[in-house]
C-alpha positions as CSV (number, residue, x, y, z in Angstrom):
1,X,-5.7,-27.8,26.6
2,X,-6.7,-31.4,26.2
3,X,-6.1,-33.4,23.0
4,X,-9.7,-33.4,21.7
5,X,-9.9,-29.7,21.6
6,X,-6.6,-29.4,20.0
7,X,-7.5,-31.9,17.1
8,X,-10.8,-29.9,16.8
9,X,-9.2,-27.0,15.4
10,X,-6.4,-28.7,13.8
11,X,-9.4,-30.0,12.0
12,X,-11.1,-27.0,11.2
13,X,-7.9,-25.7,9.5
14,X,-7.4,-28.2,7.4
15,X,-11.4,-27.4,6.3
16,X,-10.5,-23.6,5.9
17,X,-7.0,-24.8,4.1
18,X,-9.0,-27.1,1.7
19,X,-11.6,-24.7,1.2
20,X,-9.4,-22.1,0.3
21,X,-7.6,-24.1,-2.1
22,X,-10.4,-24.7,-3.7
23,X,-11.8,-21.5,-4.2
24,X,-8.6,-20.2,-5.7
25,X,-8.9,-23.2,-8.4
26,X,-12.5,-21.9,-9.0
27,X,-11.1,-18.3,-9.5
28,X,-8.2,-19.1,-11.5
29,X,-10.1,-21.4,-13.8
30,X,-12.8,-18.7,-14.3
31,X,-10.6,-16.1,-15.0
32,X,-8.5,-18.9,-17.6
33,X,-12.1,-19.2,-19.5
34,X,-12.8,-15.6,-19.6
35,X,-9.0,-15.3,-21.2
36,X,-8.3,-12.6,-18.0
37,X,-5.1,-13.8,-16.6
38,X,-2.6,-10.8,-17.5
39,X,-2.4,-9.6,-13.9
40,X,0.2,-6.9,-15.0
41,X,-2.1,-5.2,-17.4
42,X,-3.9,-4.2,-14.2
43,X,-1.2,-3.1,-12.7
44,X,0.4,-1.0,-15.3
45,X,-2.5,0.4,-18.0
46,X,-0.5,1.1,-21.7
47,X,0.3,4.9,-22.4
């Protein structure tokens, strides 16, 4: 494998890295506003 090819992908997963980050802040910041951040009520409903 030569050394451009290798720091082509090494590249593109930083990109995916980074844009994944950055979707998660997106999501958790969306769900902050909406006040839905209690994970375990979704997990166990009260009885």
């Amino acid at each position: 494998m030569s050394k451009e090819k290798k720091s082509r992908v090494s590249t593109w997963l930083v990109i995916g890295v980074l844009v994944l980050i950055a979707l998660l802040l997106v999501w958790l910041t969306v769900a902050d506003l909406l006040g839905d951040t209690d994970v375990a009520a979704l997990i166990m409903p009260v009885m």
